[in-house]
Structures are given as C-alpha cells and as structure tokens.
C-alpha positions in Angstrom: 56.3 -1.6 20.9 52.9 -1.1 21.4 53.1 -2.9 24.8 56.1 -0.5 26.0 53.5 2.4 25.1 55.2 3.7 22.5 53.1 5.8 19.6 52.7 3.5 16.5 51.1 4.1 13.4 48.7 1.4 12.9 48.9 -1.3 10.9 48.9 -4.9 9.8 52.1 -7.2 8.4 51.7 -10.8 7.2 54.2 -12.2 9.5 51.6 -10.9 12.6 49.3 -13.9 11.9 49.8 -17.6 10.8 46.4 -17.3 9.1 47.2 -19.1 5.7 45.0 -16.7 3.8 46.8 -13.3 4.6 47.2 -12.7 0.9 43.5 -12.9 0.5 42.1 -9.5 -1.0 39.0 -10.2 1.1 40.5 -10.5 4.2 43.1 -7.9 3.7 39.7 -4.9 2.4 38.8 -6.5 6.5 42.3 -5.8 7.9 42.2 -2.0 5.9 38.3 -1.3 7.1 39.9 -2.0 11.2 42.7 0.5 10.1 40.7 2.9 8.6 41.5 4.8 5.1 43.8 6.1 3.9 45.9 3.3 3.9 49.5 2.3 2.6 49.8 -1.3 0.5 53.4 -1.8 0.5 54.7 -5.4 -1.1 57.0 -6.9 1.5 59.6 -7.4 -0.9 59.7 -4.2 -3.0 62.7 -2.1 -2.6 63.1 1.4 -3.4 59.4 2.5 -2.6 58.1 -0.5 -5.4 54.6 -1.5 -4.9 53.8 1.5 -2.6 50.2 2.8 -3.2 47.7 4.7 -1.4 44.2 3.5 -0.9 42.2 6.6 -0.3 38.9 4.4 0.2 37.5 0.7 -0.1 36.7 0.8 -3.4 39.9 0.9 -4.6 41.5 -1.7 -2.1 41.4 -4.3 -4.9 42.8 -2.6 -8.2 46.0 -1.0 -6.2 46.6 -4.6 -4.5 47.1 -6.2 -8.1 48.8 -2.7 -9.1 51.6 -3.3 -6.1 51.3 -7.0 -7.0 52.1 -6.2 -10.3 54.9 -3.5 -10.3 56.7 -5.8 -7.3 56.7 -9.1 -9.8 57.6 -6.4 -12.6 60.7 -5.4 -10.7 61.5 -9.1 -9.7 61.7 -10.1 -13.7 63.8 -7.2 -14.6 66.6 -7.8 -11.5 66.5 -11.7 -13.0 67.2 -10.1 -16.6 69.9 -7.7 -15.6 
C-alpha cells in the first residue's frame, strides 16, 4: 500500500520478515524504537481487542508484551474449556 502512496500508519507484522527471532522481545523494543512510542502490541491471534496494550515508552515494552502474551494464551485455554 505503501508503494501505491497511500497514508499508512506505521508499523511492523511478523509475517513482514522470515527472521526466525520475530518473537524476540529484544528485537521487537528495536522494531518499536524505529516506530516510535506510543505504540500498539496486538497478539496476532487475539480476537475481540485481546492482548491489545499500549506502550507509552521503552520501559514498558517488555512487561505489556508478556501482559498481551498472557491475556491471548488466557483466552486460548478458556475457548479449549468451553
């Protein structure tokens, strides 16, 4: 899209690289330092806004990435459950 010129937010997506360490927090605090802060985490696979959490600042990266990590596999073991 960006190539057609139209206005994107900016952002980064796992399925953008084949780098096997995507999920890496260190290289994901890199990814979110090139976007600049704010910025969204959002757990591929969380439905309904699930694992949505705003990083207002570096600092933080890490704890809210284990947060989204944790609320996504919450949500996965209750669907199993149901």
């Amino acid at each position: 899209m960006l190539r057609a010129g139209v206005p994107c937010v900016p952002g980064w997506h796992p399925s953008s690289t084949e780098d096997p360490n995507t999920q890496n927090p260190e290289f994901l605090i890199l990814e979110a330092d090139k976007i600049g802060y704010p910025v969204l985490i959002k757990a591929v696979s969380g439905g309904g806004g699930k694992g949505m959490k705003i990083v207002e600042n570096r600092e933080e990266f890490v704890g809210q990435l284990e947060s989204a990590k944790r609320e996504r596999s919450e949500e996965h073991t209750s669907e199993l459950q149901s």
